[in-house]
N, C-alpha and C positions, 0 to 999 in steps of 0.2 A: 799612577796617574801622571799621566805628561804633561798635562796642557795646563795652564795657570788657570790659579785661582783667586778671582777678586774677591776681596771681603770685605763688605759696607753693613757698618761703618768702619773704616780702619784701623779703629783702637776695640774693635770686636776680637777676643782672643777665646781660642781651644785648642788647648796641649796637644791633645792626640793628633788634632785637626793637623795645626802649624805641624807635626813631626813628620806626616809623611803625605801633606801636600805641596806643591809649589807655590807658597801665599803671594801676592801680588796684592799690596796697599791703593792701586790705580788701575784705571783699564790704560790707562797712558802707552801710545807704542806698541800696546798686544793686536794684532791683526786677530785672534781667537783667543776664549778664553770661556771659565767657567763663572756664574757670579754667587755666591752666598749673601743674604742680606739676612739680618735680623731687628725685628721690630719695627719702626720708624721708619728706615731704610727703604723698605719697603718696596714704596712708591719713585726714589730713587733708582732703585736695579731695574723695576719695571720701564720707565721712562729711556733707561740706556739700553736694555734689552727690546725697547720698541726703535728706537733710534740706529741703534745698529746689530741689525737681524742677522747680518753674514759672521756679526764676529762674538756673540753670544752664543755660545754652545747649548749650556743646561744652566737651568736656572733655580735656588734653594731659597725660599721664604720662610723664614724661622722663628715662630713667635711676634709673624709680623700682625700689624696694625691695620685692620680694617681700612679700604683706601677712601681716600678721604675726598681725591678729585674727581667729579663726576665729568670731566672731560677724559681724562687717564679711562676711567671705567669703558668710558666709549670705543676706544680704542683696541681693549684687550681682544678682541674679534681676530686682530692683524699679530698676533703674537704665534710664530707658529715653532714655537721650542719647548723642549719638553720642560718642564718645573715641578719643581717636590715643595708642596705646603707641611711644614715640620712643626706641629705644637704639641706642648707635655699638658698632660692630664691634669695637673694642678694648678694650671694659669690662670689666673683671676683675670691679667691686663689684658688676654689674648684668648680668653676659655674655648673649649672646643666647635663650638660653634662658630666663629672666627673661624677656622678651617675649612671648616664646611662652604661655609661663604667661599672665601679661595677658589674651591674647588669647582663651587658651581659656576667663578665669575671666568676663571683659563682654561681656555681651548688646553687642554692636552696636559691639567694638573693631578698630582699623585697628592693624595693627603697620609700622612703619617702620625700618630698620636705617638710621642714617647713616653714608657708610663713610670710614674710617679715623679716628674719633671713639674720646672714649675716657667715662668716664665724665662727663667736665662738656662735654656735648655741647655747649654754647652757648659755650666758651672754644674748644673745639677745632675747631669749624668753626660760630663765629656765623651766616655768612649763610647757608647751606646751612640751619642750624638755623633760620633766622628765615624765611627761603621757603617750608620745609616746613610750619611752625607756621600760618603767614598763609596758607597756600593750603589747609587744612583748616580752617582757624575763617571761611576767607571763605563756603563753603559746605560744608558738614560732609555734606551729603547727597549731595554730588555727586564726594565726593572720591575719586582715579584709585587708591588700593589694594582690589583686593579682599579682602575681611574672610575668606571662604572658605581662599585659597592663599594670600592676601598678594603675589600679582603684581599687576602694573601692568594698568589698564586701558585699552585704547585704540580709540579708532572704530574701524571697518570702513570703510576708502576706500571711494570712492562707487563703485557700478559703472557699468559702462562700459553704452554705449547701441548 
């Protein structure tokens, strides 16, 4: 992965994550870049990924928080980057419906359930979380959930001759 990675909020830590991304604590100076938020944050990554469109690549909501500004809600219309909604199966603060929401409210969102996680997705199953993350910001266009049903996408074996 080349291109940085913001992570809000900045004291948000995964091992796996940190070891083979480029973590960037700021978008400060990055002309492009990737953002992860989790929880709270939220509305945060949203607002800077609506504010500068050219330099937000992919966008990862993790366990985030239902959004709470109904001016922000208005807006998500003009958001044209791809984004992965990320919540574990055993979330109480974020349960999967929370997701669902997400997905219905972003032009162009991937929902992911990670299973037996709970709300700090990246304590409760880092690498699972850090594979997920890294296989959707490596190419955001090609990524195997469909936005539609949320199922997995898979080739078509080649047919026979």
């Amino acid at each position: 992965m080349s291109r940085p990675l913001v992570m809000l909020p900045p004291a948000f830590i995964c091992a796996p994550l940190m070891e083979r991304a480029q973590i960037k604590r700021s978008p400060d100076n990055l002309e492009s870049f990737d953002l992860l938020a989790h929880a709270a944050a939220a509305e945060e990554a949203l607002r800077l990924a609506l504010d500068r469109p050219n330099g937000v690549r992919a966008l990862v909501l993790a366990a985030a928080a239902p959004p709470a500004d109904p001016a922000l809600v208005t807006r998500f219309a003009a958001l044209k980057i791809p984004t992965l909604a990320l919540f574990g199966t055993r979330d109480r603060e974020a349960p999967p419906q929370t997701g669902r929401r997400w997905r219905a409210l972003l032009p162009g969102c991937h929902l992911v359930f990670l299973y037996d996680a709970g709300h700090d997705l990246a304590a409760d199953r880092p690498q699972a979380f850090a594979d997920i993350v890294l296989d959707f910001l490596s190419d955001p266009g090609a990524f195997l959930v469909n936005r539609r049903d949320g199922s997995l996408q898979r080739e078509r074996p080649p047919e026979r001759a």
